[in-house]
N, C-alpha and C positions, 0 to 999 in steps of 0.2 A: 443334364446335371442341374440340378434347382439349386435355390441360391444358398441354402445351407450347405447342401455338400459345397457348392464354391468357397464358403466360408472358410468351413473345417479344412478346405484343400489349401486356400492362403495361410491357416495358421499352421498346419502340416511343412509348408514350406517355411514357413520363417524360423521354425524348431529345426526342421533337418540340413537348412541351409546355413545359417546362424551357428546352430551347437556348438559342431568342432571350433568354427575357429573363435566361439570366445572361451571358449576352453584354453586353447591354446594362449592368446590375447589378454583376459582378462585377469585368468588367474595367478598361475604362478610361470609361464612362459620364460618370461622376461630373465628368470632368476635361478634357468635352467644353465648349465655349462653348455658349449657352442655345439658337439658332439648331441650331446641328446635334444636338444632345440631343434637341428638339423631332422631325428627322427621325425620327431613331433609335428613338425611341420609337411615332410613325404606325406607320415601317413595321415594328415589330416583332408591333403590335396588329393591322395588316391581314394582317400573314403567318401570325400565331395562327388567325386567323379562318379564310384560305383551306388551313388545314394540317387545322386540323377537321376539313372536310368531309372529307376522304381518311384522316386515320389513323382515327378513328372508324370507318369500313368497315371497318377490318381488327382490332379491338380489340375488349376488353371495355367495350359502350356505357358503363354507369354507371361505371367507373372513369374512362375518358376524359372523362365530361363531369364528373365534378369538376375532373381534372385541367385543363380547357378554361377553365373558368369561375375557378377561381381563381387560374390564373396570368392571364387575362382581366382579372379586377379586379386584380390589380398591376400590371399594363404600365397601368392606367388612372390607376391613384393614382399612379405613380411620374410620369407626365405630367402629372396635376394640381399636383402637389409640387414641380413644379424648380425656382420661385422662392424655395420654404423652407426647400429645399435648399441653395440655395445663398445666401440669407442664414444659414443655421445657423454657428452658434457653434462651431470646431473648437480653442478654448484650453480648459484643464482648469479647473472647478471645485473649490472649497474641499472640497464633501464627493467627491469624484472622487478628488483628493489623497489624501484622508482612504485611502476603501478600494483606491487604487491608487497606491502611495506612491512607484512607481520610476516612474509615468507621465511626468511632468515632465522629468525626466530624461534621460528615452528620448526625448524629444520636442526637448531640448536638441541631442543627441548628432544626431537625424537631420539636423540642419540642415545639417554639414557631413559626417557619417559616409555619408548613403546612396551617396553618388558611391565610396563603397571597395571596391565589388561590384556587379555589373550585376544580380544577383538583384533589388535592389530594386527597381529599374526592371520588373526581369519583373512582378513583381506591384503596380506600378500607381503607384511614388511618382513626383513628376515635381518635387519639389521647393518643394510647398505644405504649408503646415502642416495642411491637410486630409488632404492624399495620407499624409504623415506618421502622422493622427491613426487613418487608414481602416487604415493596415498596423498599425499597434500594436495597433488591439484588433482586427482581425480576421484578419490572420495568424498575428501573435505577441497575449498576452496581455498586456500590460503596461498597455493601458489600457480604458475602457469603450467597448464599443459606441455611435456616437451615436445617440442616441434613432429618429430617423426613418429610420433605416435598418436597425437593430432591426427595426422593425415590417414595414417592406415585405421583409426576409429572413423573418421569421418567415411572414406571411401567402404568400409563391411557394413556401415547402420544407416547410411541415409537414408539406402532406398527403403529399407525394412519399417525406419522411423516415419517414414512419410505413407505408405499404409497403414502402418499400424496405426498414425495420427488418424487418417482417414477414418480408419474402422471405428476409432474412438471416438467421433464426430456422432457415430447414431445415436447413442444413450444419452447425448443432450438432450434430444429433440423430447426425451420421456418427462424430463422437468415439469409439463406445463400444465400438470393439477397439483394443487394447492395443497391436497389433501395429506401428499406427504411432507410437506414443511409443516402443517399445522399439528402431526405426529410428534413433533417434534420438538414442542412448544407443549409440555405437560405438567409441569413443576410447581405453577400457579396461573390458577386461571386468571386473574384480578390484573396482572403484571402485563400478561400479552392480550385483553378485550383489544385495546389500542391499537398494538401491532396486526393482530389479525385482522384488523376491521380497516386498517389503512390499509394492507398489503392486498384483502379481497377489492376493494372497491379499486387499487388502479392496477390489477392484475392486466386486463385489457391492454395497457397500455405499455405496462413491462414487457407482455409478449407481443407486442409490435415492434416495441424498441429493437426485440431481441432478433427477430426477420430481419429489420433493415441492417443493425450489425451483420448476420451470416450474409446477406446479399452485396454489402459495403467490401467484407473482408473472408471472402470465401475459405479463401485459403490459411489461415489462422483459427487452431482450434485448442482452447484453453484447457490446459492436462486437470483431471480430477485431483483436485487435492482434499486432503484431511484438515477441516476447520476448526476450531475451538471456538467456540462466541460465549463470553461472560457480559451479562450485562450487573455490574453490581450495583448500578447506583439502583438497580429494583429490589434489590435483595433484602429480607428483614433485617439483619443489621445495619443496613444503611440506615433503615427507619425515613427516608425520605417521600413513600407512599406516593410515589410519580402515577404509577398505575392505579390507586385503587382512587386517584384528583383528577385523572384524566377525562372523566367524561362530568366536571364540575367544574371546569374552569383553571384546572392544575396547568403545569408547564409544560407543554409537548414539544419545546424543540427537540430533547435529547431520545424522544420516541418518533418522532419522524426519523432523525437523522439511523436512529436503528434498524426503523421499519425498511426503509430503502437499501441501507448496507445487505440485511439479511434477505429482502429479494432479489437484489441483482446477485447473490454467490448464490442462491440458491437456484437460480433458473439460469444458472453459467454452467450449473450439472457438478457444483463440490459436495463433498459428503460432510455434511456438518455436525455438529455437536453443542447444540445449545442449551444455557440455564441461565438463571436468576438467582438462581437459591444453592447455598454453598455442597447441602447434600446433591445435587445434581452434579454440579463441577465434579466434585470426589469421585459419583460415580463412573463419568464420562473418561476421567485418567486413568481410574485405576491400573490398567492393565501399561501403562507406560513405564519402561526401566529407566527412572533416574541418576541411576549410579552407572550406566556404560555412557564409558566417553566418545564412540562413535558414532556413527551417524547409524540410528536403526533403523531395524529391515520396514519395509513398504506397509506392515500389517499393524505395525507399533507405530508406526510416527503421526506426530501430530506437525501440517506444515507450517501452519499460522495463530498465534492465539489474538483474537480481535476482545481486547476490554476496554473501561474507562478507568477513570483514576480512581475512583472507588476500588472497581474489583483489583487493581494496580497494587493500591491499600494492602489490599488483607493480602496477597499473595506474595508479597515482599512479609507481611508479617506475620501470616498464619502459615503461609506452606513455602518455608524460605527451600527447601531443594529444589521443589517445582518448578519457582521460580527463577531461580540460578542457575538451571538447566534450558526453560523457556527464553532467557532476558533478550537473547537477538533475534526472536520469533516473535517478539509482543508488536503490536498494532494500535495504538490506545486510540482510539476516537476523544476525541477533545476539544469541548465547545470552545474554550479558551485561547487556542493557538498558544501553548505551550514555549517560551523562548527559552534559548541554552543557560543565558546568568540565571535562570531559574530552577534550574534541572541539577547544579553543580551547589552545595550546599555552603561547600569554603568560599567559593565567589559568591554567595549571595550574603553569607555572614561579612564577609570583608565589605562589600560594595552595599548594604541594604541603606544606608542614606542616602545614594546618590541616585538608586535607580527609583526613590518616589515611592509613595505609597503606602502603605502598612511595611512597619516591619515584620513581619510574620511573614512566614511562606507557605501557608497550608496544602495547598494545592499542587508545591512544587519537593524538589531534593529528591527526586529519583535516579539522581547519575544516569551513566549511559542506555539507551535503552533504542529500539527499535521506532522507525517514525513517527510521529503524534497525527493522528491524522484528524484535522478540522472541518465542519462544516461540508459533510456528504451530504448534496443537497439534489434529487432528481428535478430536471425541469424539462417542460413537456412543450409541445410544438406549442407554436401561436395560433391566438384565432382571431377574428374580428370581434370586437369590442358592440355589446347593445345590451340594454337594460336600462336601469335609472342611477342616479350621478352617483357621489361615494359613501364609502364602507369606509367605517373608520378602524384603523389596526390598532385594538386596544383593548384586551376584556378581562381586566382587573380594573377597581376604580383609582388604584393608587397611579395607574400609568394614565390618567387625566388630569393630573394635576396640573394647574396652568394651561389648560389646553381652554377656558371657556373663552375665551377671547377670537379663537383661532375659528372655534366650531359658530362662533356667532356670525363670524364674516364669512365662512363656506353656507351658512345658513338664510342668506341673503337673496343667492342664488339658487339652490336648489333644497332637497328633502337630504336628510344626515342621517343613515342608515346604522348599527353598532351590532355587536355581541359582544357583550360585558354580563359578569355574571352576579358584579355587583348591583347594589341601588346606588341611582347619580339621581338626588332629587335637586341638584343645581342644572341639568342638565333636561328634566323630565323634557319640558317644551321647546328642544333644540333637537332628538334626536330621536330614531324609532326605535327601540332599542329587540332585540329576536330573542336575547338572552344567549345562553353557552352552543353554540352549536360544534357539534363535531364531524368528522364524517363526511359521507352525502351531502348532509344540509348543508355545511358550510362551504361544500365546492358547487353545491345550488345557489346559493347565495351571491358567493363573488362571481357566477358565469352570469350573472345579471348585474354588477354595477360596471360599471366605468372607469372608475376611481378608487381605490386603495390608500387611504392618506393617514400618514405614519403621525405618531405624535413625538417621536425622538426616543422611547424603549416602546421593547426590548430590544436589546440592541443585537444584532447577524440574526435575529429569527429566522425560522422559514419558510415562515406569510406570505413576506414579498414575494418569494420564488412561486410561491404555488400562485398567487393572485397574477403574476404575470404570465403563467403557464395560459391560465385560465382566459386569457385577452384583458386584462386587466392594466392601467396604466398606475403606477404606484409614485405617489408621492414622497420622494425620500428626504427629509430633513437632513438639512448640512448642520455640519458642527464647528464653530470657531469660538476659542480655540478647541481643536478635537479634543475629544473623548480621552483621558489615559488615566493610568495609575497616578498621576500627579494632580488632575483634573477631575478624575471622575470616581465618588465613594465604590461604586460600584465595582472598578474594577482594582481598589485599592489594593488588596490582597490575592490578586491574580498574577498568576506566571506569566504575566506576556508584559513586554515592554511598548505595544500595538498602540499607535495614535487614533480613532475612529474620528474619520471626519464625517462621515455621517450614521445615518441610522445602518444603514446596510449597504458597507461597502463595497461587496462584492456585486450587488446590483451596477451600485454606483460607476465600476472598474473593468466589469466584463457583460454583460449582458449585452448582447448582440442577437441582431436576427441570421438566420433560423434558430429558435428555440428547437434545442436537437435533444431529443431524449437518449439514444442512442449511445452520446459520448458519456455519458455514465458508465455505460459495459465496458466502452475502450478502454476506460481509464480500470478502471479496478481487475479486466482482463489482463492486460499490461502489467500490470504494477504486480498481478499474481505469478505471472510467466516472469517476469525476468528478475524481481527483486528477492533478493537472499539477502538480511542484512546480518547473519553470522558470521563472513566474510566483507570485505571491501567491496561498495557497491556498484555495481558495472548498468546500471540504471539510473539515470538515463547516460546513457551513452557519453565518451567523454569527448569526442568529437564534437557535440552539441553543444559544449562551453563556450560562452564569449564573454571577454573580460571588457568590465568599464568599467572607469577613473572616476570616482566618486570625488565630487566639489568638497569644499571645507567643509565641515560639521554635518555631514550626511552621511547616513546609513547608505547599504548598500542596498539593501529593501530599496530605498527611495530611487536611489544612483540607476538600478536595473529598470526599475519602472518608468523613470523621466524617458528610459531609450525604448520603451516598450517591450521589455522584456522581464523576467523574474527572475530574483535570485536563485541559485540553485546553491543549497547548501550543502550539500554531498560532493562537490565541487571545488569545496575550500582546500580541502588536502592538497592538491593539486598547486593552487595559487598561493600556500602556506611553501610549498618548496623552495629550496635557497637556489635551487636551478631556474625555477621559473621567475622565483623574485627579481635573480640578477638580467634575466632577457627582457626584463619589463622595465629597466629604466638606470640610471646612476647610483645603484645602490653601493655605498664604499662599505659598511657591515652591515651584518644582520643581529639584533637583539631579539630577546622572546621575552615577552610582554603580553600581561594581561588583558589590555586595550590596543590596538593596534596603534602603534605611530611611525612614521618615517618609514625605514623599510625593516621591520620587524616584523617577524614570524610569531603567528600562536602555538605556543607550546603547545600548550593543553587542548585537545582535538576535541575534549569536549563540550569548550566554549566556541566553535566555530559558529558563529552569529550570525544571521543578514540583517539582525536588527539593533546591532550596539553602535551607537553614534561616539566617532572621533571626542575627546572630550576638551582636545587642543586645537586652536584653530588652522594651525600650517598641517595636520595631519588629515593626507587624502587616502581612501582605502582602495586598493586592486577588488575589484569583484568577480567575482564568480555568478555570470548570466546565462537563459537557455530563452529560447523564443516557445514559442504556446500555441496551441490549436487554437482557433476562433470559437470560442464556444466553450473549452475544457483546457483551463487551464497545468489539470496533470499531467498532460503528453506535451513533448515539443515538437517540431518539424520530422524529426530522424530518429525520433522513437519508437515507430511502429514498421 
């Protein structure tokens, strides 16, 4: 037998063995009276039985007799069961609440809402608080699995789930020409030169990352999912021409940081959908039903939409169902690091004198929406450092300003290397200047200096990372007092409340040796497999919490870091409870309050913060902490 007929004989067995009982299991079973359940159940265990003898002929023997035997012993349990079944309990408990706080709710709403769509009925409600309890936590997530049904899904689908993963492990491996991402990238040529010319030149190095991943973590294999990628700030209405600047000196952080997002999902083996341009989006959805309120089938859904606040923009304002439909699927990459008093428009009109800065909030009043995700930055093994001294990070000539002092005393001692794409005729006889490089030449360039040395902007780029990928040692400018919206015009009208004490803090905070290219995958692998933020999010793990006692006038941001650890703000729900409040100390009430003081609860879940500082000095905050991978700080300890 070669290996396709084994193929076709493994999926022959997972149909014949599988069918009956999620027939019986998943659909309307449950919601039979005891008498025909009892049928249903005989003849599903007699038809297993006489299905055996025959598909086994034509299969791989030891895979079919697991598969035999264990969906065997669930059609039996499930028979032995339906009395406990159907005495089971389908009201929500106290600690249920606790970790599924919208359950109740949802359980409220279906009593009269399921009749508003025939959907429901597809998948099984019939108008009992059971049928109710079965769709919420096994279609949609809102509430727990009930215990006994847990169990007999877990014991019919493991074994079947863990080949089936396997089998789905092969059509990764097909990812690794280029040729079909670059398919796919059609809408304007002008917009991806950049993207394609970053993603060919460190392809090499993606599919190395992606070996040591499968050999790190064999047994983890990331499900195909349906991606959305809008990039708007390239789009003609933005009118910001990122792409057609890019090979003259334009801004690249927010093309690198895309270029990297879009190789690592795409050589993780997702099915993607990318544009630029608004006719692409349009076309890319069209076939998605906005107006069913359930979760659709496998052929329609979209699992994730990854934009920036641009495309954010127009899909709040041009295609509000889309968007209203999509909002706990959005992804927004955001050079900014986005803070909550930013995001909420009444807190930010009530509080805009205190929090600094412009009053305006351009960039911010999105309300709730799905995580912001900042500075996706790939960084690549270390090398040994040889060539000649340094390269200065700077190629505009406005970001020399004040710098002739600096480059006269580096110039004492060795030659002063540049890509600036301005003229510096203050500078002609201090520096050698290559002009704009991009590409190639400028990762030629820095695997020959030494030195990398910042002059204080732009501020998080992605220079440093790549120059110290490269064996590069980067000089990073401190800042006192830091960087902020009170401090710096820069970031006056920015959504973040972020103190920058240097040029690049993230250098400054984590960069550790081995330079691991790899936790790149981990992290956006992970974060695809477990994270749903339609529901309450069960990532990272709430196990992984540890609370610290934040000093007077300290954030919690700060409070997590002093102990080496990060705040985790999906965490806060948890530390907001009046259960947890009271096990954490002499709390005599609780009040709900816009700023946390004494032992006061935040209402409003969508100010949960790690960056708003106490504004009274007796007020310390409970934090919400997780500890970090050495290298990535997106996964903690008990994350993977």
């Amino acid at each position: 037998m070669d290996w396709h007929k084994n193929f076709q004989s493994v999926l022959l067995c997972d149909v014949f063995y599988r069918y009956p009982i999620v027939l019986s299991y998943k659909s309307k079973f449950f919601f039979l009276r005891v008498p025909y359940r009892k049928k249903v159940m005989s003849y599903s265990v007699r038809w297993l039985m006489r299905r055996g003898q025959y598909v086994c002929s034509n299969c791989v023997v030891l895979l079919c007799s697991i598969f035999m035997f264990a969906n065997l012993f669930t059609g039996v349990l499930l028979l032995a069961m339906h009395d406990d079944l159907k005495k089971q309990e389908c009201s929500i408990s106290e600690a249920d609440a606790i970790e599924y706080p919208n359950c109740r709710e949802k359980m409220q709403w279906m009593e009269e809402g399921w009749r508003t769509h025939k959907c429901y009925a597809f998948y099984g409600v019939n108008g009992t608080s059971c049928s109710f309890r079965i769709y919420l936590s096994e279609i949609e997530k809102y509430c727990p699995w009930m215990a006994l049904r847990l169990v007999t899904s877990l014991s019919s689908f493991s074994i079947v789930r863990f080949v089936g993963l396997w089998l789905m492990h092969i059509p990764l491996f097909m990812e690794r020409i280029l040729s079909g991402l670059f398919k796919l990238m059609f809408d304007n040529e002008l917009n991806y030169k950049f993207i394609r010319t970053r993603i060919t030149l460190l392809w090499p190095k993606w599919l190395s990352a992606y070996d040591e991943l499968m050999i790190k973590w064999p047994e983890v294999v990331s499900l195909q999912r349906k991606l959305n990628i809008i990039m708007g700030f390239l789009s003609r209405e933005a009118g910001f021409k990122f792409g057609q600047l890019s090979s003259t000196g334009g801004p690249l952080g927010e093309l690198v940081q895309w270029s990297d997002l879009i190789a690592a999902l795409y050589l993780l083996g997702h099915n993607l959908m990318i544009s630029t341009e608004v006719r692409t989006l349009k076309k890319n959805i069209k076939k998605i039903d906005y107006k069913c309120p359930c979760p659709l089938q496998d052929g329609e859904i979209i699992n994730l939409l990854f934009t920036d606040i641009v495309g954010l923009r127009y899909l709040r304002g041009k295609m509000k169902d889309f968007f209203n439909r999509m909002k706990c699927k959005l992804r927004i990459l955001d050079s900014f690091g986005t803070h909550a008093e930013f995001n909420s428009r009444i807190y930010f009109a009530a509080h805009k004198n205190s929090l600094g800065g412009s009053r305006k909030n351009p960039w911010g009043g999105f309300g709730r929406l799905g995580p912001f995700i900042s500075n996706i930055i790939l960084i690549f093994k270390d090398r040994s450092s040889v060539g000649y001294d340094p390269l200065v990070y700077g190629k505009a000539g406005y970001m020399w300003k004040n710098a002739k002092r600096l480059i006269e005393t580096v110039r004492k001692f060795t030659e002063v290397h540049a890509t600036v794409s301005d003229n510096l005729p203050d500078f002609d006889n201090l520096i050698i200047n290559h002009g704009v490089l991009i590409g190639p030449e400028l990762h030629a360039l820095m695997r020959k200096a030494k030195i990398f040395l910042g002059l204080g902007f732009p501020f998080e780029g992605p220079a440093p990372l790549e120059a110290i990928a490269n064996g590069v040692v980067f000089i990073n400018p401190s800042f006192n007092p830091p960087k902020s919206r009170k401090t710096s015009d820069f970031f006056k009208d920015k959504p973040t409340l972020r103190e920058l004490t240097s040029q690049n803090p993230y250098a400054e905070l984590f960069i550790r040796r081995p330079h691991n290219s790899s936790r790149v995958e981990d992290a956006i692998r992970e974060a695809l497999r477990l994270q749903d933020f339609c529901y309450v999010s069960r990532f990272p793990p709430l196990h992984a919490m540890i609370t610290v006692e934040a000093v007077s006038m300290q954030s919690c941001q700060d409070a997590c870091c002093q102990h080496n650890f990060l705040c985790e703000r999906s965490f806060s729900r948890i530390v907001n409870m009046p259960e947890f409040l009271n096990k954490s100390g002499s709390c005599a009430t609780l009040k709900s309050m816009p700023i946390p003081y004494e032992c006061s609860k935040q209402e409003n879940s969508d100010l949960y913060s790690c960056a708003s500082v106490p504004t009274i000095l007796d007020i310390r905050r409970i934090c919400p902490c997780r500890d970090f991978l050495q290298g990535q700080t997106a996964l903690c300890s008990s994350c993977l």
